[in-house]
N, CA, C and O atoms as a Tripos MOL2 file, in Angstrom:
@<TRIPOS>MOLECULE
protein
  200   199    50     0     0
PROTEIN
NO_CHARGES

@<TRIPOS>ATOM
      1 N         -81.8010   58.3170   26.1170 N.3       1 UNK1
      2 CA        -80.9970   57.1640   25.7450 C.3       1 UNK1
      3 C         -81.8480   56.1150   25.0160 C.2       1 UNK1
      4 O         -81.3920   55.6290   23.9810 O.2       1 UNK1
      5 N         -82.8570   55.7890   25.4010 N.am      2 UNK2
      6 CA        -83.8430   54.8540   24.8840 C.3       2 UNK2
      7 C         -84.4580   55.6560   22.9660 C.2       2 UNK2
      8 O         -84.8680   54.9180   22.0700 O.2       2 UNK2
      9 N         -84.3410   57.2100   22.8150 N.am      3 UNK3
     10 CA        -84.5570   56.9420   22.0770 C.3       3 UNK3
     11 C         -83.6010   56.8360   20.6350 C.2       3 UNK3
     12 O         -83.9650   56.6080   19.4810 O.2       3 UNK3
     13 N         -82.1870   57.1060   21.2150 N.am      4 UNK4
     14 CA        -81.4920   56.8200   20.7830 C.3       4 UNK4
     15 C         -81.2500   55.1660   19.8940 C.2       4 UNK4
     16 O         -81.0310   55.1040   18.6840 O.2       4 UNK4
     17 N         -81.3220   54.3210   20.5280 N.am      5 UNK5
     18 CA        -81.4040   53.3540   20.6250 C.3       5 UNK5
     19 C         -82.0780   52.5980   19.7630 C.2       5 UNK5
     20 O         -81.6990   51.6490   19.0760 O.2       5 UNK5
     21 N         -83.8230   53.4610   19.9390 N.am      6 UNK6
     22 CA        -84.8920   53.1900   19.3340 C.3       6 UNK6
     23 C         -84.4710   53.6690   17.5780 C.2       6 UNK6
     24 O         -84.7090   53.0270   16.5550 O.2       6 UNK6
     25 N         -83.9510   54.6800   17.6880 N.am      7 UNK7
     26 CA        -83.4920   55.1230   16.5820 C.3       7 UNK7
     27 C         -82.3290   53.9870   15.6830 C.2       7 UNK7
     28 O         -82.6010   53.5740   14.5560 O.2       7 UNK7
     29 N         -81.2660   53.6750   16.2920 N.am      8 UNK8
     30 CA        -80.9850   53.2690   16.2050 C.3       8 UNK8
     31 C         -81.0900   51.7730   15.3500 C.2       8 UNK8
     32 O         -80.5260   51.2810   14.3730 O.2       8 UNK8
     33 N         -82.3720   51.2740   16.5160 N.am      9 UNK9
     34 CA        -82.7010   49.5770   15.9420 C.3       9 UNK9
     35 C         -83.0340   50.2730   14.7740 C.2       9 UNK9
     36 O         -82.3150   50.0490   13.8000 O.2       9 UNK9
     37 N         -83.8480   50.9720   14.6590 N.am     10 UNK10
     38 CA        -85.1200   51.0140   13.1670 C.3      10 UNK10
     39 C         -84.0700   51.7720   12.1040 C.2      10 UNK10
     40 O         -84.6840   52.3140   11.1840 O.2      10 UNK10
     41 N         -83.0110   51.8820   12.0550 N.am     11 UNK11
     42 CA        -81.6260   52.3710   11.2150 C.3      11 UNK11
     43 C         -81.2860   51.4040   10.2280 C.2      11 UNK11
     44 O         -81.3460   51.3230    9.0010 O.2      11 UNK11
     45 N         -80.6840   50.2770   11.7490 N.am     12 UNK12
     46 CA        -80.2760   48.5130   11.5220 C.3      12 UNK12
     47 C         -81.3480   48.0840   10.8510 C.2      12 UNK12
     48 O         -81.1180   47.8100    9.6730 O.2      12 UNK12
     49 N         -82.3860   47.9460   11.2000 N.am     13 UNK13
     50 CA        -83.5590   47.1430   10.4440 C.3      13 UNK13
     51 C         -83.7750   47.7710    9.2230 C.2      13 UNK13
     52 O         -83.4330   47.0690    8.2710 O.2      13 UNK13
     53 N         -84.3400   49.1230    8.8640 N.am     14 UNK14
     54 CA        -84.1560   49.0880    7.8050 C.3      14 UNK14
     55 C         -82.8370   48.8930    6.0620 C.2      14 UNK14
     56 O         -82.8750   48.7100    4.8450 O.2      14 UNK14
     57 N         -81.9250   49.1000    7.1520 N.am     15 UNK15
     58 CA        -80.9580   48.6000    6.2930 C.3      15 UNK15
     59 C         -80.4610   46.9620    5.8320 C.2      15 UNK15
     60 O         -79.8900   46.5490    4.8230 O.2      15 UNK15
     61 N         -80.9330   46.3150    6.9880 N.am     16 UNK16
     62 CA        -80.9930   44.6240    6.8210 C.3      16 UNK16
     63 C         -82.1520   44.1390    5.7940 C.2      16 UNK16
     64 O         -81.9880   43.1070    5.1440 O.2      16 UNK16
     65 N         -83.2460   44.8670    5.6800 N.am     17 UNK17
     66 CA        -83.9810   44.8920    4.8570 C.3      17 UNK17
     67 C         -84.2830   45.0770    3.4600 C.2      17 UNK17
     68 O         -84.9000   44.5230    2.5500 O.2      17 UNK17
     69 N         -83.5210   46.1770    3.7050 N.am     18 UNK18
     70 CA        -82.9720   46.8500    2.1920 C.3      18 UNK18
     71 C         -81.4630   46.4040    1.2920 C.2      18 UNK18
     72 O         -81.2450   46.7350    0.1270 O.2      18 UNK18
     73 N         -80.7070   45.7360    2.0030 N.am     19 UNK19
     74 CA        -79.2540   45.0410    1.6050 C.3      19 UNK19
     75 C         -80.1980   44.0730    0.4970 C.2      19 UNK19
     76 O         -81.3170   43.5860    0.3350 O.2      19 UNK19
     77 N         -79.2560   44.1620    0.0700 N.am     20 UNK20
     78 CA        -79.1610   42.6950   -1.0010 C.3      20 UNK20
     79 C         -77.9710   42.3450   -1.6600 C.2      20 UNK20
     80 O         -77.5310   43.1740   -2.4560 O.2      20 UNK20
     81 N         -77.5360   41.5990   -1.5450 N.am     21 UNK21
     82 CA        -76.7790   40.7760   -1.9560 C.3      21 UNK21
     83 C         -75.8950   40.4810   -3.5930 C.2      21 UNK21
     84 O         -74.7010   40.2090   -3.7160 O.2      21 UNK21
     85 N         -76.6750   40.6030   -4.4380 N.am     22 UNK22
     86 CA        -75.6770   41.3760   -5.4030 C.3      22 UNK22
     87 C         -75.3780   42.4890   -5.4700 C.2      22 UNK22
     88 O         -74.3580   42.8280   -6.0710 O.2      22 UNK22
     89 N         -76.2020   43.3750   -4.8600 N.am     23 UNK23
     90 CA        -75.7650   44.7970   -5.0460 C.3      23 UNK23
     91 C         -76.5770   45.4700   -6.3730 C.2      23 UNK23
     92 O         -76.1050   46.3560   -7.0870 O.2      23 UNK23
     93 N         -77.6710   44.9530   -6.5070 N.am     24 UNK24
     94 CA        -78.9110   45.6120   -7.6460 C.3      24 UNK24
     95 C         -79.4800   46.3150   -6.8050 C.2      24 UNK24
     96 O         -79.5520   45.9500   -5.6310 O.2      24 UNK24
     97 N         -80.0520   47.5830   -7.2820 N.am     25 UNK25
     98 CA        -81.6470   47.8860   -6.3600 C.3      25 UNK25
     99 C         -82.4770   46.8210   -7.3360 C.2      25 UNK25
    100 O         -82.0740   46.0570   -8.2130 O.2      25 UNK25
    101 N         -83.9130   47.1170   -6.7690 N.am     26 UNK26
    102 CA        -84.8660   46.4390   -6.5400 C.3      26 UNK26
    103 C         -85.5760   46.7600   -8.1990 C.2      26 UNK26
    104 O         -86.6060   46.0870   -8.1510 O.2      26 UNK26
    105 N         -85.5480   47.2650   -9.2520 N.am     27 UNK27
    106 CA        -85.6770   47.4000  -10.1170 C.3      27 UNK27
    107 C         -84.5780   46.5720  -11.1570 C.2      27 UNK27
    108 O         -84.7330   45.9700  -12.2200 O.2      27 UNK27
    109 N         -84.0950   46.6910  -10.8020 N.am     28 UNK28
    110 CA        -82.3150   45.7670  -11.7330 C.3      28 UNK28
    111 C         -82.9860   44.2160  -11.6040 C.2      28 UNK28
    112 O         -83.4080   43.4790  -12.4950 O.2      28 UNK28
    113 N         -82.9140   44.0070  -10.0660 N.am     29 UNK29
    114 CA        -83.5990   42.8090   -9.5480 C.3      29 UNK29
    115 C         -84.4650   41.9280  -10.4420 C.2      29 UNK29
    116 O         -84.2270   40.8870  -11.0550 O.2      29 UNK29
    117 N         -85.5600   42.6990  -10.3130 N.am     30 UNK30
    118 CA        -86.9700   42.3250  -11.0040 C.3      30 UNK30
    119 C         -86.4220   41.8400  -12.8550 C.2      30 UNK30
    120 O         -86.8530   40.9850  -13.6290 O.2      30 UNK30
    121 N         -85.6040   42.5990  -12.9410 N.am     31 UNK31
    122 CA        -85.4640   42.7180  -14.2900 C.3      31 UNK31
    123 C         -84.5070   41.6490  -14.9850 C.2      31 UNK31
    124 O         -84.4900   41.3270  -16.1730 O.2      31 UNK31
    125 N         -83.7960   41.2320  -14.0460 N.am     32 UNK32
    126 CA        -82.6630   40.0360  -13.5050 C.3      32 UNK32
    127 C         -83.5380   38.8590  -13.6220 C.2      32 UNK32
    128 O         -83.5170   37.9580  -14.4600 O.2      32 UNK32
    129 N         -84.2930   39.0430  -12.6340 N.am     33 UNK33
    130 CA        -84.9840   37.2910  -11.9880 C.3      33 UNK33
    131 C         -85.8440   37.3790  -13.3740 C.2      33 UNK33
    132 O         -85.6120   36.2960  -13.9110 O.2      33 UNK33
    133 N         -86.5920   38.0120  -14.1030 N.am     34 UNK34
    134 CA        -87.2120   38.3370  -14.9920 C.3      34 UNK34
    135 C         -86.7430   37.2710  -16.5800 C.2      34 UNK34
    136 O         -87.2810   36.3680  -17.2210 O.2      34 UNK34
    137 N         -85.3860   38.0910  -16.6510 N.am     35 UNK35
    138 CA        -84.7330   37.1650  -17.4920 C.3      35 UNK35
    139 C         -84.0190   36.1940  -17.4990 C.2      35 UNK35
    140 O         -83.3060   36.0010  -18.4840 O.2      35 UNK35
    141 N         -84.0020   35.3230  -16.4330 N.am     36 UNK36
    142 CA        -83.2460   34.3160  -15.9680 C.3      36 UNK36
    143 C         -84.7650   33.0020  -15.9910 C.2      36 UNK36
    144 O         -84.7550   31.8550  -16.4400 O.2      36 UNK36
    145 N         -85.8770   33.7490  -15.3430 N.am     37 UNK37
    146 CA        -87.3280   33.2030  -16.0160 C.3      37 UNK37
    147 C         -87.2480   32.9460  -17.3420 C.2      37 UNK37
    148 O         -87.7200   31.8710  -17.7130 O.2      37 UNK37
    149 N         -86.7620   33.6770  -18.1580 N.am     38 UNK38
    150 CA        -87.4780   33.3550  -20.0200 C.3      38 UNK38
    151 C         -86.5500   32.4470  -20.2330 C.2      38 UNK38
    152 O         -86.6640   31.4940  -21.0040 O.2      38 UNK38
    153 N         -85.2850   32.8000  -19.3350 N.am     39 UNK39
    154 CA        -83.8840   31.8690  -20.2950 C.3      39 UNK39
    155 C         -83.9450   30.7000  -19.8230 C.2      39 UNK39
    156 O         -82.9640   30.0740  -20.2230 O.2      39 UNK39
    157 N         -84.9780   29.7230  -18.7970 N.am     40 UNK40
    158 CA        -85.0060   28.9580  -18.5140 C.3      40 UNK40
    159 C         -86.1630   28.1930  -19.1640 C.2      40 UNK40
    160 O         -86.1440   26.9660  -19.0660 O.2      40 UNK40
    161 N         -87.1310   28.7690  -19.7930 N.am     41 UNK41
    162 CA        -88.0300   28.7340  -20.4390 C.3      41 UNK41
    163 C         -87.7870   28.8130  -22.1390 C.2      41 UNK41
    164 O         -88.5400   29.1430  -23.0560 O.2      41 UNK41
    165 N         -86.7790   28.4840  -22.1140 N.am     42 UNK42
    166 CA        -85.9200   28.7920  -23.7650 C.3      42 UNK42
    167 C         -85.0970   27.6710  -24.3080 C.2      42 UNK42
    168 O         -84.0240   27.4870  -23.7330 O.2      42 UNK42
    169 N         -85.4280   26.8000  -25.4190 N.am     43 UNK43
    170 CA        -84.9040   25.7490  -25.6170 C.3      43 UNK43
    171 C         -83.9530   26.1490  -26.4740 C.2      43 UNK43
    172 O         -83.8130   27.3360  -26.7710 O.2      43 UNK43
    173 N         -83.2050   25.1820  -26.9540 N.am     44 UNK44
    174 CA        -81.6230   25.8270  -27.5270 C.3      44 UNK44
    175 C         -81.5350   26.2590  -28.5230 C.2      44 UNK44
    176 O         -80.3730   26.4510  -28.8800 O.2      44 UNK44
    177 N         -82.8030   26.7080  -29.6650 N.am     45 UNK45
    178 CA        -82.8830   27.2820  -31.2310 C.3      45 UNK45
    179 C         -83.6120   28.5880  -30.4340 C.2      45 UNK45
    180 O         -84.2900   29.1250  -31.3100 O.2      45 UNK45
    181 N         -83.7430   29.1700  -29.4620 N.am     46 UNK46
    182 CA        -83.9910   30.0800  -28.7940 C.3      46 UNK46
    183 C         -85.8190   30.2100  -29.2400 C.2      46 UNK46
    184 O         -86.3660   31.3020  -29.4010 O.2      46 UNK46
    185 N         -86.4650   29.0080  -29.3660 N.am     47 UNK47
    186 CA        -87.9950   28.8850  -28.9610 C.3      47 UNK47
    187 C         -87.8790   28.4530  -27.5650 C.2      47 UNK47
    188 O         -86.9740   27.8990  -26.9400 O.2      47 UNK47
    189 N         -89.4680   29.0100  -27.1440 N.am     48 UNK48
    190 CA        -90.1820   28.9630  -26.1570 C.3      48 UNK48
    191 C         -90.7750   27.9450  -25.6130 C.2      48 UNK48
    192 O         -91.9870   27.8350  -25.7990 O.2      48 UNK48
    193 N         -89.9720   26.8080  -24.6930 N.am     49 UNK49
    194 CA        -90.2410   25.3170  -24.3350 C.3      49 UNK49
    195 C         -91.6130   25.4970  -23.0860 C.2      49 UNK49
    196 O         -91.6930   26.4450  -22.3050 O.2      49 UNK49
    197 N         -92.4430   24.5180  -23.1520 N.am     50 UNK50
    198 CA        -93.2910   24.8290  -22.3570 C.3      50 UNK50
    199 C         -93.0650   24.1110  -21.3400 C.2      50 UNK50
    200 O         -93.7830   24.2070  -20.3450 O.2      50 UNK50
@<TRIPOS>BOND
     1     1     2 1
     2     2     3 1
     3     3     4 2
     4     3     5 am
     5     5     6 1
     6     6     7 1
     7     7     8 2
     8     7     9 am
     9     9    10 1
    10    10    11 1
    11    11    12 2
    12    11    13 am
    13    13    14 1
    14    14    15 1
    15    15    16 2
    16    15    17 am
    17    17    18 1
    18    18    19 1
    19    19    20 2
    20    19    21 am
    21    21    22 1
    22    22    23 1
    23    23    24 2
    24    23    25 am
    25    25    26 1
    26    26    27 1
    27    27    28 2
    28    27    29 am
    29    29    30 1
    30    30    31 1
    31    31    32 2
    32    31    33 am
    33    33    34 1
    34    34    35 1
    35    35    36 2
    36    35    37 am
    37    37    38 1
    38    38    39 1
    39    39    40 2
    40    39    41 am
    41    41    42 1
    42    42    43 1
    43    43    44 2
    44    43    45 am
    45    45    46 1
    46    46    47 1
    47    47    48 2
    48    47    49 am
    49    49    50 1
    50    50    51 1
    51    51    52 2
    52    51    53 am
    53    53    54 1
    54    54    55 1
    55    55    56 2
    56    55    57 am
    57    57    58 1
    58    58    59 1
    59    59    60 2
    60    59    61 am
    61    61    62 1
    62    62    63 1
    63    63    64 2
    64    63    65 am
    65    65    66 1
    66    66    67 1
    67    67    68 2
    68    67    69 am
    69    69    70 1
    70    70    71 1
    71    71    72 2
    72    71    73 am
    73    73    74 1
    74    74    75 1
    75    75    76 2
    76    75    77 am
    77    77    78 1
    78    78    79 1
    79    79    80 2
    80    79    81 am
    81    81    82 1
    82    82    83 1
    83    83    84 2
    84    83    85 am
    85    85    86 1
    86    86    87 1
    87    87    88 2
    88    87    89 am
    89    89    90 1
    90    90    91 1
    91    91    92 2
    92    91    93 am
    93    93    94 1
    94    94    95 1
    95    95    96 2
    96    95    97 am
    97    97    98 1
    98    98    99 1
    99    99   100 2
   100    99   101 am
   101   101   102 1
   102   102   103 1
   103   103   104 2
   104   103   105 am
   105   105   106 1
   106   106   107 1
   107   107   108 2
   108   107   109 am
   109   109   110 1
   110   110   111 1
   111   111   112 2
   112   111   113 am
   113   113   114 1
   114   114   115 1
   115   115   116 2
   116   115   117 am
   117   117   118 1
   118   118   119 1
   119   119   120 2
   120   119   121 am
   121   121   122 1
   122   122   123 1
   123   123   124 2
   124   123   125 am
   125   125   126 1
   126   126   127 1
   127   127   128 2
   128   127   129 am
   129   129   130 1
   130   130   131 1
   131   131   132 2
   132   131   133 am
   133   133   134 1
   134   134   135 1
   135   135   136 2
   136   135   137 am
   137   137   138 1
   138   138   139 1
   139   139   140 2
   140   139   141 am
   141   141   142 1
   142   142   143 1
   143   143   144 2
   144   143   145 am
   145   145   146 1
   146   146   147 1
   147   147   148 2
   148   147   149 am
   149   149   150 1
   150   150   151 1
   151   151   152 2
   152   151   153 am
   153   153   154 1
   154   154   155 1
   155   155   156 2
   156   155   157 am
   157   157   158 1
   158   158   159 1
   159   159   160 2
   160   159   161 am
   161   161   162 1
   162   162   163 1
   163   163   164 2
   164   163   165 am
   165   165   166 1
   166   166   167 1
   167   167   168 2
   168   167   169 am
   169   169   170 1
   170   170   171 1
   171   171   172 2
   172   171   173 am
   173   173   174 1
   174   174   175 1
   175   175   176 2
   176   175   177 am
   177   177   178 1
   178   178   179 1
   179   179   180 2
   180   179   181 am
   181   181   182 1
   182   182   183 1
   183   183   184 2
   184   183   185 am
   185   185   186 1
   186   186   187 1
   187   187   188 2
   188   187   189 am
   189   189   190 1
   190   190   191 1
   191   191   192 2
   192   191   193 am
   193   193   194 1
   194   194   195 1
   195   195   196 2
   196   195   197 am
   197   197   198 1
   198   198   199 1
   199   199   200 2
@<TRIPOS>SUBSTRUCTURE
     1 UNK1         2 RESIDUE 1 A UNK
     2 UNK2         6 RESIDUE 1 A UNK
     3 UNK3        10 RESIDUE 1 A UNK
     4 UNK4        14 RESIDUE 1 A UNK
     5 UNK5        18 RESIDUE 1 A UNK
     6 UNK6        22 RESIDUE 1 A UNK
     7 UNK7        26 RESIDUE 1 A UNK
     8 UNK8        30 RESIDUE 1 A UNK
     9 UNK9        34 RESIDUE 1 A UNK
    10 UNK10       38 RESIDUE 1 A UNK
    11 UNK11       42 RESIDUE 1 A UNK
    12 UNK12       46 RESIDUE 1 A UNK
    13 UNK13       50 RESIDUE 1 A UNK
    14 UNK14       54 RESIDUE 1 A UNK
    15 UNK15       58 RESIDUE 1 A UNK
    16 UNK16       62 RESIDUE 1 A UNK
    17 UNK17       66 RESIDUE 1 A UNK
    18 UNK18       70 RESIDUE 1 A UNK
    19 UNK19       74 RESIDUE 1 A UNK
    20 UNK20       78 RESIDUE 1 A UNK
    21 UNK21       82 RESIDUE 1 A UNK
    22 UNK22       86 RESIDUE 1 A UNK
    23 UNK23       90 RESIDUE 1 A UNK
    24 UNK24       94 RESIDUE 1 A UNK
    25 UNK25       98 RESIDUE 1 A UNK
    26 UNK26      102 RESIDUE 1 A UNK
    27 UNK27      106 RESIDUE 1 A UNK
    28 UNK28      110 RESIDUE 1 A UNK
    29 UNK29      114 RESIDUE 1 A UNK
    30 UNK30      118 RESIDUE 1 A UNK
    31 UNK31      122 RESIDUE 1 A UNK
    32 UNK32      126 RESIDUE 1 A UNK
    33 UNK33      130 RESIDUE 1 A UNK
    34 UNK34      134 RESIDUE 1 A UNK
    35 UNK35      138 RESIDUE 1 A UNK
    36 UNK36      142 RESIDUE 1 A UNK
    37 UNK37      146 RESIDUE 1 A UNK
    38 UNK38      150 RESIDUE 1 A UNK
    39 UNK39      154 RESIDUE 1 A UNK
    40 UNK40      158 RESIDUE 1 A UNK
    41 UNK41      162 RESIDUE 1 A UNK
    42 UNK42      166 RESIDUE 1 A UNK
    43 UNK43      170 RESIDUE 1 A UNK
    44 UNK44      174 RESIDUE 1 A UNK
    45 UNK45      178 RESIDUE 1 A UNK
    46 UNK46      182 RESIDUE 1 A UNK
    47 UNK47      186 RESIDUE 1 A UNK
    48 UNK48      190 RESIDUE 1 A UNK
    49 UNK49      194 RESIDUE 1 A UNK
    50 UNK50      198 RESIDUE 1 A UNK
């Protein structure tokens, strides 16, 4: 029963871990936050504001 259980938690945990919230994997992600970096870094004639 215990290792059921044990099984169990480490199921839950890795899946609480691994969720995210839009629904990207972890490559999409990177690639997301990535360009949301430059576009904030981008003044409105689409140069590079420092």
């Amino acid at each position: 029963m215990i290792t059921v259980l044990v099984i169990a938690a480490f199921v839950v945990a890795v899946l609480w871990l691994t969720h995210d919230r839009d629904g990207l994997d972890f490559g999409a992600r990177d690639i997301h936050r990535a360009m949301a970096a430059r576009d904030r870094r981008s003044g409105p004639l689409g140069t590079v504001v420092p």
